[in-house]
N, C-alpha and C positions, 0 to 999 in steps of 0.2 A: 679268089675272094668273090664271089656271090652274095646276091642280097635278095635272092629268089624265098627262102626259107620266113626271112622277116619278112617280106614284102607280104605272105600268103598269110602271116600272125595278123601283120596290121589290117588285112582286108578281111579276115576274120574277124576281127574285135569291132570293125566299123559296119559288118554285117551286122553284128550283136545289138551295138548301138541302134542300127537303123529299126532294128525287132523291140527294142524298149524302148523307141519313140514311139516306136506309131501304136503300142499297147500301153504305154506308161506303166509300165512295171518297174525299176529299179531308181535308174540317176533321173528322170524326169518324174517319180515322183516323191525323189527325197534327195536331191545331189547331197548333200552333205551325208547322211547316212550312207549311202551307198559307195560313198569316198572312201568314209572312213574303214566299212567292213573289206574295201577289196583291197585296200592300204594294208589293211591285218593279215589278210591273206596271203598276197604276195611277197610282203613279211614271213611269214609263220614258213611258209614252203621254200621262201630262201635261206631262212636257217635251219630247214630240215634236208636244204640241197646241199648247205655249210658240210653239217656234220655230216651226210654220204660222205660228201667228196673225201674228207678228213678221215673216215674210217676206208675208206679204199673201197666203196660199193659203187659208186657214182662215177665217171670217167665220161668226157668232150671225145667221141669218138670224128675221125677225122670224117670231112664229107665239103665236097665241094658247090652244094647248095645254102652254106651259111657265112657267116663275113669274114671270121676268122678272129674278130676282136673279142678278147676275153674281160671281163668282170674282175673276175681271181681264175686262181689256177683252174682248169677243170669248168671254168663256169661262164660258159658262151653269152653272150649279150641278148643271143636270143630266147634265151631258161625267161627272164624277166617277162619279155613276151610274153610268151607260152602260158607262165603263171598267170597272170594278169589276163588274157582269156579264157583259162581255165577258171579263173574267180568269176569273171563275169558271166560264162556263159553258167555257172552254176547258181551263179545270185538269181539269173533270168529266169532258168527253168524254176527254180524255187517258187519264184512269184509267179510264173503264170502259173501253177499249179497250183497254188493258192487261190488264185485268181479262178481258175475253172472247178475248181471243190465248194468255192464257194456260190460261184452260179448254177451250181449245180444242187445245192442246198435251200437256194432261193427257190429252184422252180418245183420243190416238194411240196 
């Protein structure tokens, strides 16, 4: 049992974090909206991890870089993670690219 796998999620997500403070793109400058989209997400992806697992396409392949503690069958503690930065870091890129298409329009 290893906690090396989360540990590198959590220090990912808090990089993410540290990129939408200091540009205010996302939860600093809407926390409630941005709650609620990454909430939907990591939603939406754990029941499309659900039904993998359930159709036999998905499988918790063994690896001694993660805890070992399962969710449900097939479904490692650290999916949740994973999900939940892969929502964020997609919210992030969203808005700064928003964010530089539109500075980019300003200075036409």
């Amino acid at each position: 049992m290893s906690v090396v796998y989360l540990g590198v999620l959590c220090a990912l997500i808090a990089c993410m974090a540290l990129l939408d403070r200091r540009f205010g793109l996302v939860f600093w400058r809407s926390p409630r909206r941005a709650a609620v989209v990454l909430a939907a997400g990591v939603v939406f992806f754990l029941l499309w991890d659900l039904a993998g697992i359930a159709l036999g396409i998905f499988f918790r392949a063994e690896n001694d870089l993660m805890t070992g503690i399962l969710l449900a069958p097939e479904l490692p503690i650290e999916e949740v993670f994973f999900l939940a930065f892969l929502c964020y870091v997609t919210m992030v890129t969203y808005a700064g690219v928003l964010r530089l298409g539109a500075r980019g329009e300003a200075r036409r």
